[in-house]
N, CA, C, O and CB atoms as a CASP TS submission, in Angstrom:
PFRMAT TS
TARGET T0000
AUTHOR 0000-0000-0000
METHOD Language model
MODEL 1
PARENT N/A
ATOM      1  N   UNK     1      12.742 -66.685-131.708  1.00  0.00           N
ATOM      2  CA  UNK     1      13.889 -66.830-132.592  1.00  0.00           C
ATOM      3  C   UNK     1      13.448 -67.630-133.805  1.00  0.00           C
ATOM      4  O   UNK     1      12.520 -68.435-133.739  1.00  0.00           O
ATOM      5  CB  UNK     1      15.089 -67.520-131.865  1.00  0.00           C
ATOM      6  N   UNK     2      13.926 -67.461-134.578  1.00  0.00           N
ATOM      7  CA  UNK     2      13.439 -67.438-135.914  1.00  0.00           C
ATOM      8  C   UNK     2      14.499 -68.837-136.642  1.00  0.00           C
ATOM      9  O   UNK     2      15.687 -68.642-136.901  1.00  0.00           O
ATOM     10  CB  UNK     2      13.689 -65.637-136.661  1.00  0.00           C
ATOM     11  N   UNK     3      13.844 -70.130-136.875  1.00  0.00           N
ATOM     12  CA  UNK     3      14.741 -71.013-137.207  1.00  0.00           C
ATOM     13  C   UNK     3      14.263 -71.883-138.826  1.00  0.00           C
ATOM     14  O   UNK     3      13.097 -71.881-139.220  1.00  0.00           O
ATOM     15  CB  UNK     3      14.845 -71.983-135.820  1.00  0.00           C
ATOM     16  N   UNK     4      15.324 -72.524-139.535  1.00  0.00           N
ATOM     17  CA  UNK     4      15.074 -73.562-140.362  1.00  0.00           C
ATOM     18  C   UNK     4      14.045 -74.799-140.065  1.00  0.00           C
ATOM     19  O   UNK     4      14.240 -75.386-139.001  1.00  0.00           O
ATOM     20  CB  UNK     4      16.265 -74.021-140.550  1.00  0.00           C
ATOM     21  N   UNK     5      12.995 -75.250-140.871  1.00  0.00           N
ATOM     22  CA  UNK     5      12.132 -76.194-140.168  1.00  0.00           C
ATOM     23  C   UNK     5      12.742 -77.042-141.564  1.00  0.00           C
ATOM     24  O   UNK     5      12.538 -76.741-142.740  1.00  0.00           O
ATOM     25  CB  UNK     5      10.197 -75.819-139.776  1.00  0.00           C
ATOM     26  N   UNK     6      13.662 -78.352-140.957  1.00  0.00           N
ATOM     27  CA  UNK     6      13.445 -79.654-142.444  1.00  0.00           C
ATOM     28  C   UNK     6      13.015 -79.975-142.712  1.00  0.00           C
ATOM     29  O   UNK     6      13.145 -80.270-143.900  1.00  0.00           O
ATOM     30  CB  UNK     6      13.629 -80.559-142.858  1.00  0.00           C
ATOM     31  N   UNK     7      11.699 -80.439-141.856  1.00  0.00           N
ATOM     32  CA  UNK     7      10.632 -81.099-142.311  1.00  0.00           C
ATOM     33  C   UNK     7       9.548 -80.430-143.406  1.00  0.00           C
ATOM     34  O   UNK     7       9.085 -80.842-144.470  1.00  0.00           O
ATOM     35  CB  UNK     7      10.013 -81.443-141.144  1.00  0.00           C
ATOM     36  N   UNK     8       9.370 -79.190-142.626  1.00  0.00           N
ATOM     37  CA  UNK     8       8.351 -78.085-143.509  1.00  0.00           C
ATOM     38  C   UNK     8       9.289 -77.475-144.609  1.00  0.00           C
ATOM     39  O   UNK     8       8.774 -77.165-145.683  1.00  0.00           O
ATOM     40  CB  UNK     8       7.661 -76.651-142.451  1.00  0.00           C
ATOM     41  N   UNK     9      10.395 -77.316-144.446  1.00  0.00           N
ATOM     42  CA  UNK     9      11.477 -76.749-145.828  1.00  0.00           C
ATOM     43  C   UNK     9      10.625 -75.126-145.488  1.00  0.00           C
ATOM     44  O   UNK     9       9.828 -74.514-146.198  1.00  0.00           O
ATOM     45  CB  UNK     9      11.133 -77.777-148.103  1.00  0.00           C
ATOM     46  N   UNK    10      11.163 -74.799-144.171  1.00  0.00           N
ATOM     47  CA  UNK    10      10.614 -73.070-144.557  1.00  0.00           C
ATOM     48  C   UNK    10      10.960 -72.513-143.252  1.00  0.00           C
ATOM     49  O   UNK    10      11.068 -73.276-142.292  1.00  0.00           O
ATOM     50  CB  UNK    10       8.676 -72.727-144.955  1.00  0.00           C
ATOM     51  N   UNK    11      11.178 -71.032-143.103  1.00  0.00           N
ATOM     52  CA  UNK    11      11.360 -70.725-141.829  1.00  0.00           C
ATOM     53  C   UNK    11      10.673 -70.251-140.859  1.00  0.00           C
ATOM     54  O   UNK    11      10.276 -69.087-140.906  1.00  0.00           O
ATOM     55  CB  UNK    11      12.012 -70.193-141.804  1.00  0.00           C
ATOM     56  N   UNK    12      10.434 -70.976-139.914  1.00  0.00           N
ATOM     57  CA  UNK    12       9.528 -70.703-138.790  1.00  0.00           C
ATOM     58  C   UNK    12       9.867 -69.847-137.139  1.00  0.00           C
ATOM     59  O   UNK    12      11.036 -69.503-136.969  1.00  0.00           O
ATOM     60  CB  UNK    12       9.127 -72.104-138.539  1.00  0.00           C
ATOM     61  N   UNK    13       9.256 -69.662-136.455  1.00  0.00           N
ATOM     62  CA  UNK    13       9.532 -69.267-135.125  1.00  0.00           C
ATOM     63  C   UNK    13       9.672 -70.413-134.097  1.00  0.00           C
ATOM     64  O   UNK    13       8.916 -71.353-133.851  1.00  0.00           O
ATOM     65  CB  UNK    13       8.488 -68.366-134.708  1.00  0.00           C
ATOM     66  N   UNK    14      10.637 -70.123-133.671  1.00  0.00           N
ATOM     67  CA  UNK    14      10.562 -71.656-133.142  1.00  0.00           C
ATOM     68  C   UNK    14       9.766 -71.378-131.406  1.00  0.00           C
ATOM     69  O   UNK    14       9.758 -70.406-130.649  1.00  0.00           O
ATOM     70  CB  UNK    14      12.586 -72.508-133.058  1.00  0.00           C
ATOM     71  N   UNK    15       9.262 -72.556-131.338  1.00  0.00           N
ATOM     72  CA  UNK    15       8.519 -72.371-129.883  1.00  0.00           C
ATOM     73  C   UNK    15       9.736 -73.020-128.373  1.00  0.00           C
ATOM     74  O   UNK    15      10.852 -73.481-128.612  1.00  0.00           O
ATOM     75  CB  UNK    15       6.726 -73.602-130.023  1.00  0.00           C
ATOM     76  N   UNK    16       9.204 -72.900-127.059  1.00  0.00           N
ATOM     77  CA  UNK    16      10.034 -73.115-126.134  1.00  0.00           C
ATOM     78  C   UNK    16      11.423 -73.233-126.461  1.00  0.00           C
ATOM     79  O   UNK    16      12.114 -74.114-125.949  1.00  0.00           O
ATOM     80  CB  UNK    16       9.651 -74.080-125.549  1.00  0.00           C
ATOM     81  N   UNK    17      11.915 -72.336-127.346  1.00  0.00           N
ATOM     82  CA  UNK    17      13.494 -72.274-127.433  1.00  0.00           C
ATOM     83  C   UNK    17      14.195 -72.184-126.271  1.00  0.00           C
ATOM     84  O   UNK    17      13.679 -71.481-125.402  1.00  0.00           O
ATOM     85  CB  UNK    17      13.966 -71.182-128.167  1.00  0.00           C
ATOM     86  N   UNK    18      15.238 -72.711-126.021  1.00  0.00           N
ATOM     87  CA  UNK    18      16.198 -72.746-125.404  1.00  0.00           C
ATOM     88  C   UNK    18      17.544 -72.659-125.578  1.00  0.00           C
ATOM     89  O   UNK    18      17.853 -73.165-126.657  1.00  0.00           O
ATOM     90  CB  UNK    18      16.042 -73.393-125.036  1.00  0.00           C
ATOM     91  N   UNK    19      18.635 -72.161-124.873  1.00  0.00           N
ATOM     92  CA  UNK    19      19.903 -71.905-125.163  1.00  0.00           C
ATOM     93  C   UNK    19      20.805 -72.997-124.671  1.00  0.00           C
ATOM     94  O   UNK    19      20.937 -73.197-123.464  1.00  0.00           O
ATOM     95  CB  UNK    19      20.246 -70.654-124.651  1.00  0.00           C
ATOM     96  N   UNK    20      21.419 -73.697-125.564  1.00  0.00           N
ATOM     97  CA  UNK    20      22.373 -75.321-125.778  1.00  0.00           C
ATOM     98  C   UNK    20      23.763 -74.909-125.835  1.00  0.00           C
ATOM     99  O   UNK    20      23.823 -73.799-126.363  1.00  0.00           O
ATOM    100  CB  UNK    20      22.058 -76.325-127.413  1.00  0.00           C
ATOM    101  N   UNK    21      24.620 -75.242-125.587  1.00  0.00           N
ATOM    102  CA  UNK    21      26.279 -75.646-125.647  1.00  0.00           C
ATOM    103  C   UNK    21      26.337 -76.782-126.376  1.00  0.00           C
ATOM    104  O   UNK    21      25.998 -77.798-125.769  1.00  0.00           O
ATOM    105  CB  UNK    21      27.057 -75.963-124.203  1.00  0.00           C
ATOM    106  N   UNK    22      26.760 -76.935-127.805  1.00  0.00           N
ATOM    107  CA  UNK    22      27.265 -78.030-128.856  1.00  0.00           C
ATOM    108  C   UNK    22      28.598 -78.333-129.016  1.00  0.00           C
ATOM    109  O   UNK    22      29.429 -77.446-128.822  1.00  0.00           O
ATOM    110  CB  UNK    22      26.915 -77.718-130.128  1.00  0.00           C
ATOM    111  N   UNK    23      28.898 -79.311-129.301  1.00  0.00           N
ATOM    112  CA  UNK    23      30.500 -79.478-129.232  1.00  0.00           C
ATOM    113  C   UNK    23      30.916 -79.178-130.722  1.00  0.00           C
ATOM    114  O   UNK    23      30.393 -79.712-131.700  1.00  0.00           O
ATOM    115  CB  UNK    23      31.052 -81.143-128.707  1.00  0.00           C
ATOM    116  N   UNK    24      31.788 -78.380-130.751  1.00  0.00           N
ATOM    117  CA  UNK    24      32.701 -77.892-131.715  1.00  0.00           C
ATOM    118  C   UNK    24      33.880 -78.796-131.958  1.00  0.00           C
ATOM    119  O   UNK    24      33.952 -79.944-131.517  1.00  0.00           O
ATOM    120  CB  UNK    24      33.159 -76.593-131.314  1.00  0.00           C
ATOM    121  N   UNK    25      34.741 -78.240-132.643  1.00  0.00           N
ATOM    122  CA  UNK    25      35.835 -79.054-133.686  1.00  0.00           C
ATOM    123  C   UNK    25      36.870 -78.425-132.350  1.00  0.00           C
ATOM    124  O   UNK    25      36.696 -77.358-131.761  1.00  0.00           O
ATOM    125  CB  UNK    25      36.149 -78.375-135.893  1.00  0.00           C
ATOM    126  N   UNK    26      37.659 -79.153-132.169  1.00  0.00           N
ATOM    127  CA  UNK    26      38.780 -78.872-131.226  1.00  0.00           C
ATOM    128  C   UNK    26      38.821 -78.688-129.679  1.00  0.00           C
ATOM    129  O   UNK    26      39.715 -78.123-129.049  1.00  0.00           O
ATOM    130  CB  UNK    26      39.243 -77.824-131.641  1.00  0.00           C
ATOM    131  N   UNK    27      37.554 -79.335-129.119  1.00  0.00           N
ATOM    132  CA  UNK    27      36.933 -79.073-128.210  1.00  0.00           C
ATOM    133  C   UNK    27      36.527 -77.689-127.783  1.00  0.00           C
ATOM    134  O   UNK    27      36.970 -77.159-126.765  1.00  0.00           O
ATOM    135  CB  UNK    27      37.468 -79.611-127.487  1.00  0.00           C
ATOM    136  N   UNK    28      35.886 -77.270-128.392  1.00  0.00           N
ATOM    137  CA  UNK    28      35.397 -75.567-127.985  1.00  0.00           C
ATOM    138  C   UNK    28      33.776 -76.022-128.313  1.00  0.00           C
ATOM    139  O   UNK    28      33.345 -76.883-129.080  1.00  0.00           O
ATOM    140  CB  UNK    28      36.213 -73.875-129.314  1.00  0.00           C
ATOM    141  N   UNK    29      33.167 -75.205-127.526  1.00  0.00           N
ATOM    142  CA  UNK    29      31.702 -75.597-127.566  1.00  0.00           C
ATOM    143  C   UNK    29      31.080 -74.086-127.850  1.00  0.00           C
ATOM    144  O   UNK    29      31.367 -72.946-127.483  1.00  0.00           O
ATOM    145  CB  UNK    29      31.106 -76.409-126.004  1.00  0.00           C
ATOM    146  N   UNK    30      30.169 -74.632-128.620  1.00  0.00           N
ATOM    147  CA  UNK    30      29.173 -73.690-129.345  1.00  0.00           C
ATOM    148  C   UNK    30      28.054 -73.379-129.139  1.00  0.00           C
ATOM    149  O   UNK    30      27.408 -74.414-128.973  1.00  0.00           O
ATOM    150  CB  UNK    30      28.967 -73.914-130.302  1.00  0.00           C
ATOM    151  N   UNK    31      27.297 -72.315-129.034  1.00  0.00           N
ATOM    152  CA  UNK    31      25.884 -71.779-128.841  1.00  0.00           C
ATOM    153  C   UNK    31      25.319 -71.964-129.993  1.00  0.00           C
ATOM    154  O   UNK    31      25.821 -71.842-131.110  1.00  0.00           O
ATOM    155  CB  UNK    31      25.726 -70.362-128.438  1.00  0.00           C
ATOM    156  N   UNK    32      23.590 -72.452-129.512  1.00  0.00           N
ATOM    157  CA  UNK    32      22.833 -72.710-129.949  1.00  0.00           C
ATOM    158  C   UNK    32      21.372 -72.561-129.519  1.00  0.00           C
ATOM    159  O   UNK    32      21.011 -72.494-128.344  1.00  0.00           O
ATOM    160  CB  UNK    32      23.220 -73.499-130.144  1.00  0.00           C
ATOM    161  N   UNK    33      20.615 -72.520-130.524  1.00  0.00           N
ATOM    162  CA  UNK    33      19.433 -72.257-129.983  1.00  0.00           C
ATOM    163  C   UNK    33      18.468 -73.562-130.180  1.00  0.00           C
ATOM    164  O   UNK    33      18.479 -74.031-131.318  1.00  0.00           O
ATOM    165  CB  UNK    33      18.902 -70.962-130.616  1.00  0.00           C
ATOM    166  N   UNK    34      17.724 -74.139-129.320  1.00  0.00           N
ATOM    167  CA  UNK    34      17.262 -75.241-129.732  1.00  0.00           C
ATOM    168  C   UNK    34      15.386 -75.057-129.401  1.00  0.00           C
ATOM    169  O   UNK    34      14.775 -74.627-128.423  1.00  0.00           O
ATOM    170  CB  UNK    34      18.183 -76.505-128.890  1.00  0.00           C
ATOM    171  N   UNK    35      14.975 -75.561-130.610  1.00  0.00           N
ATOM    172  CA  UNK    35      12.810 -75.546-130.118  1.00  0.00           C
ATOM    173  C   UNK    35      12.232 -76.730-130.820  1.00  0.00           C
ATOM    174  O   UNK    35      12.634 -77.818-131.233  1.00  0.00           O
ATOM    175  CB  UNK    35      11.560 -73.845-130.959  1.00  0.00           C
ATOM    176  N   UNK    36      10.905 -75.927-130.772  1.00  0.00           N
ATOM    177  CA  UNK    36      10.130 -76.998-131.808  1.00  0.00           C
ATOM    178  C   UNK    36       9.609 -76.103-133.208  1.00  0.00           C
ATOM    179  O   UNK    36       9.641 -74.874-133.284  1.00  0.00           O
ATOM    180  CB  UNK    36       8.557 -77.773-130.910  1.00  0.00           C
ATOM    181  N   UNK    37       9.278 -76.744-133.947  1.00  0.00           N
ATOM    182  CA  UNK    37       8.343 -76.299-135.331  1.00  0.00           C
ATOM    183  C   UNK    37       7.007 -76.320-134.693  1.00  0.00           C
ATOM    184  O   UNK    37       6.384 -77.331-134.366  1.00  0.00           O
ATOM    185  CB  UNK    37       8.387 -77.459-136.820  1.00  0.00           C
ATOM    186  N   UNK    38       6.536 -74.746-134.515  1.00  0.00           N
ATOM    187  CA  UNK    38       5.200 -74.997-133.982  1.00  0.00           C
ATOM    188  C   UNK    38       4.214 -75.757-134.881  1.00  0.00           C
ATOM    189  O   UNK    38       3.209 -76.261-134.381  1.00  0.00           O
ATOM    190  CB  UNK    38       4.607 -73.722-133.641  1.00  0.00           C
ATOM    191  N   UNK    39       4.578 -75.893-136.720  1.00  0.00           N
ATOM    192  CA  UNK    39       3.812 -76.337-137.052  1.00  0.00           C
ATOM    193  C   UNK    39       3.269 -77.877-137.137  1.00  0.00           C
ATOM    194  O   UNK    39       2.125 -78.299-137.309  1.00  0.00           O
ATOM    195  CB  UNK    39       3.947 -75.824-137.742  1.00  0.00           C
ATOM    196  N   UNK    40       5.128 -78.903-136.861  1.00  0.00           N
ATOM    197  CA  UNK    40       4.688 -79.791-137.186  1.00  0.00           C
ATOM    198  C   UNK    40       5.355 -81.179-136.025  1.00  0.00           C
ATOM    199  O   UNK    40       5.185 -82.395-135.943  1.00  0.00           O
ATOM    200  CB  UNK    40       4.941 -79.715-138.700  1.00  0.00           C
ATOM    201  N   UNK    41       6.273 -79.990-135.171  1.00  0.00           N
ATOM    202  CA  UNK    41       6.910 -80.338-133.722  1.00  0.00           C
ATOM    203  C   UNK    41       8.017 -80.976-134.174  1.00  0.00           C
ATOM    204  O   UNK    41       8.376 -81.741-133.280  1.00  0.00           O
ATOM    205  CB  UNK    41       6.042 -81.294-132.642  1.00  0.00           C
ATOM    206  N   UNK    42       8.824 -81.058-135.222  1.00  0.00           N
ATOM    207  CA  UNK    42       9.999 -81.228-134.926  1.00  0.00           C
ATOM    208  C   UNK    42      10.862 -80.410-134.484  1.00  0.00           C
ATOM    209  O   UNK    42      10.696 -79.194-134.393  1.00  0.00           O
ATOM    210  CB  UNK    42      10.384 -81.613-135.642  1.00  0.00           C
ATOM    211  N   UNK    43      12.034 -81.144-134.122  1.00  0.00           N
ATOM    212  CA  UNK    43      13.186 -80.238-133.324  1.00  0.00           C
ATOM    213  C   UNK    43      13.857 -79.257-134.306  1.00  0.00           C
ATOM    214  O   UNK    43      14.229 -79.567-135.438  1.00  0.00           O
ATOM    215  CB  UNK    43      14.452 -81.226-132.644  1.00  0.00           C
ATOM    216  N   UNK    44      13.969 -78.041-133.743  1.00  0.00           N
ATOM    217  CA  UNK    44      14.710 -77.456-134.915  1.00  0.00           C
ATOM    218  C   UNK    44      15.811 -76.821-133.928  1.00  0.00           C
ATOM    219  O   UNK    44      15.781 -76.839-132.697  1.00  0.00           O
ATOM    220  CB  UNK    44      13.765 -76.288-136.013  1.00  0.00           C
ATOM    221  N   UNK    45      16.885 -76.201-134.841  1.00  0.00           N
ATOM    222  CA  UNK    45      18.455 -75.696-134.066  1.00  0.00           C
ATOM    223  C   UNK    45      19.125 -74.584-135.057  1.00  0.00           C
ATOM    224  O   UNK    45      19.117 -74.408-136.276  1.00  0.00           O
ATOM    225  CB  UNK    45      19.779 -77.221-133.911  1.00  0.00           C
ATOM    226  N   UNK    46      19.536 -74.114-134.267  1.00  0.00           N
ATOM    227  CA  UNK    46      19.935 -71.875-134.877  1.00  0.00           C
ATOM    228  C   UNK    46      21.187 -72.068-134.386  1.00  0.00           C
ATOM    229  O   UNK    46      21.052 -72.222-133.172  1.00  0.00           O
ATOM    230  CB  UNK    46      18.912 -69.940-133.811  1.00  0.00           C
ATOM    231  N   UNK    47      22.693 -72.166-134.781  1.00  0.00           N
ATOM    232  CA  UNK    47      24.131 -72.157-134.276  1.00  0.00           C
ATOM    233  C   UNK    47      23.931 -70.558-134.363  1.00  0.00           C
ATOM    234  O   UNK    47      23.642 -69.873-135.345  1.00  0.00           O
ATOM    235  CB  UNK    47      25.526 -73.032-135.283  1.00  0.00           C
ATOM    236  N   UNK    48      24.146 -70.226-133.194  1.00  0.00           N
ATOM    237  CA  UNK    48      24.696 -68.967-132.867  1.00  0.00           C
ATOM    238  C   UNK    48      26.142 -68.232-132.838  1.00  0.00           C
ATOM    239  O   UNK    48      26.907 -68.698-131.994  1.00  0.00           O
ATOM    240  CB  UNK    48      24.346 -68.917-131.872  1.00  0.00           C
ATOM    241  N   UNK    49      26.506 -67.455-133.405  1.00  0.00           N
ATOM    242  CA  UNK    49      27.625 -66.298-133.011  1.00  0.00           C
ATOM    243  C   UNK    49      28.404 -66.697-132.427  1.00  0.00           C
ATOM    244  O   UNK    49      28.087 -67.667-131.739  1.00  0.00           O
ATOM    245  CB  UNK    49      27.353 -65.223-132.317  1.00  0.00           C
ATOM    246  N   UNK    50      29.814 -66.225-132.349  1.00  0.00           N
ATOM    247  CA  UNK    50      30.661 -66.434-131.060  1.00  0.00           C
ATOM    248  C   UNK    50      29.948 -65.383-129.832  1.00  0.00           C
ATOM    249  O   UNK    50      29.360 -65.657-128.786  1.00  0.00           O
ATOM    250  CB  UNK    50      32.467 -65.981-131.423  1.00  0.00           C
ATOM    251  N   UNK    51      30.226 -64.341-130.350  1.00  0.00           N
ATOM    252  CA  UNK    51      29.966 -62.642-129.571  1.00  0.00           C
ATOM    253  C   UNK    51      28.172 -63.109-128.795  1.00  0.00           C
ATOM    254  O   UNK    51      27.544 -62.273-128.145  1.00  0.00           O
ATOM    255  CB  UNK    51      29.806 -60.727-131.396  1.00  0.00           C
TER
END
């Protein structure tokens, strides 16, 4: 999956992604995708879709 890196300012693939539940506005929780920047290991995060 393919995410924003802040640190690098560019978009990367993110490594050991995983699928997260985030808390939303009104208590409804949100999908997400969470990894690393293979290039420089920070955390990076993809808010996913409802569907």
């Amino acid at each position: 999956m393919e995410a924003y890196c802040v640190k690098c300012k560019a978009k990367r693939e993110m490594v050991d992604a995983k699928e997260v539940d985030m808390k939303g506005k009104g208590g409804v929780k949100r999908k997400a995708m969470k990894g690393k920047c293979p290039k420089c290991g920070t955390t990076m995060f993809r808010i996913m879709g409802k569907a």
